[in-house]
C-alpha positions in Angstrom: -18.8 59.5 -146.0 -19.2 63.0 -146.1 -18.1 65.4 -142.6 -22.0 66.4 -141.8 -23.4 63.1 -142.1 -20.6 61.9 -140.2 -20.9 64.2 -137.5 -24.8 63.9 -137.3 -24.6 59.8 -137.1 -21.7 60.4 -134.4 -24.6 62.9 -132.6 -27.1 60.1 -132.9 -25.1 57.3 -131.5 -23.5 59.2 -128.4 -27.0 61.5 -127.9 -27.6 58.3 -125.2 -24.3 58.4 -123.6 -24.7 61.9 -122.8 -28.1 61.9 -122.1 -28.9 62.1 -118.6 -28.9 59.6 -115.7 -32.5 57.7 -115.6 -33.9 57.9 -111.7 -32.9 54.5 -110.1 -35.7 52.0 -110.5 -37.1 51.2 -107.6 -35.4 47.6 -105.6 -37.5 44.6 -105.9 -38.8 43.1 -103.0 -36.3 40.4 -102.1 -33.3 43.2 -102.9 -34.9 45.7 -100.7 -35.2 43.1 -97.5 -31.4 42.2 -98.3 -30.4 45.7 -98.1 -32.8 45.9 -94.7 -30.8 42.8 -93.8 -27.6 44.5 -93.2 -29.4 46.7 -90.5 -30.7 43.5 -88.6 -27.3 43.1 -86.6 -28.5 46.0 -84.7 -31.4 46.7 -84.9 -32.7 43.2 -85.1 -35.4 40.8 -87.7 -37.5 43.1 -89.3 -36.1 45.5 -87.2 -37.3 44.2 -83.4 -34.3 44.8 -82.1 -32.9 43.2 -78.7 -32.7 45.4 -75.4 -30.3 48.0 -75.7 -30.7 48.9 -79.2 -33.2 50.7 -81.3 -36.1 49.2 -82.7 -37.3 50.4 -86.1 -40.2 48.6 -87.2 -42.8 50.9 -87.3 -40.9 54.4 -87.2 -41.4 57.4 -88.9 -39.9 56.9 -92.6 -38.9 60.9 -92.6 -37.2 61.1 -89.5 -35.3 57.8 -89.6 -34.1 59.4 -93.4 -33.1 62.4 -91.2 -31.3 60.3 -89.1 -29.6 58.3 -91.7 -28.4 61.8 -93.7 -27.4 63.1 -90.6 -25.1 59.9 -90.5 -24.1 60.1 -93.5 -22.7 64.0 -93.5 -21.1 63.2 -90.4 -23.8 66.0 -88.8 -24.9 63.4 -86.1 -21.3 61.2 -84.2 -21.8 57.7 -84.6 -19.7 54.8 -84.4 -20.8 52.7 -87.0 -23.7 54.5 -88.8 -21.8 57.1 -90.7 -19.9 54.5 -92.5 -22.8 52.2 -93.2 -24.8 55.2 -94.1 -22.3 56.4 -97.0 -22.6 52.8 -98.5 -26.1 53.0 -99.7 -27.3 55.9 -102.3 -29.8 58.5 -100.3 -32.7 56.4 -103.0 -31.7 53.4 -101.4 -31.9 54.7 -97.8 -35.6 56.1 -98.3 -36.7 52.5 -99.7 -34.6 51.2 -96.6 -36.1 53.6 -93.7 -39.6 52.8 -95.9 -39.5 49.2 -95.9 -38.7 49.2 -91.8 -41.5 51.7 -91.5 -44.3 49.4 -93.1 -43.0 46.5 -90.2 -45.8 45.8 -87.3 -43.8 47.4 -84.0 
């Protein structure tokens, strides 16, 4: 095989690999209430939580995000947050704060 139809079949076969990263597809139901489900220690079922801690069901998406990226910088001192925080990507934590948003307070 001759060098330019070498190089332009090489170009063809790793145009994908250096395409750029597709937007992450939005979770699934069941996959975003498991990654909700980590919160409910806390912040309890569907986020109701128990006396002493802070309910989210029904809070503002935006500023629960805020909160959350706040966390996660290591802006806002937590004790647990900022670690749990850094273990989601920030797409993951807006379909997180969103899906304890949409819950009945």
């Amino acid at each position: 095989m001759n060098l330019p139809i070498f190089l332009g079949l090489a170009a063809l076969l790793l145009g994908g690999a250096t395409a750029p990263a597709r937007a992450e597809a939005a979770p699934d139901a069941l996959q975003l209430r498991s990654w909700a489900a980590a919160c409910f220690n806390c912040h309890g079922p569907g986020g109701h939580a128990e006396k002493g801690n802070e309910s989210l069901a029904g809070k503002d998406a935006e500023e629960m995000f805020r909160k959350l990226m706040d966390y996660k910088s290591g802006r806002k001192p937590a004790t647990l947050m900022h670690q749990l925080s850094k273990g989601y990507t920030d797409e993951q934590l807006k379909a997180i704060v969103g899906w304890f948003a949409a819950q009945k307070p």
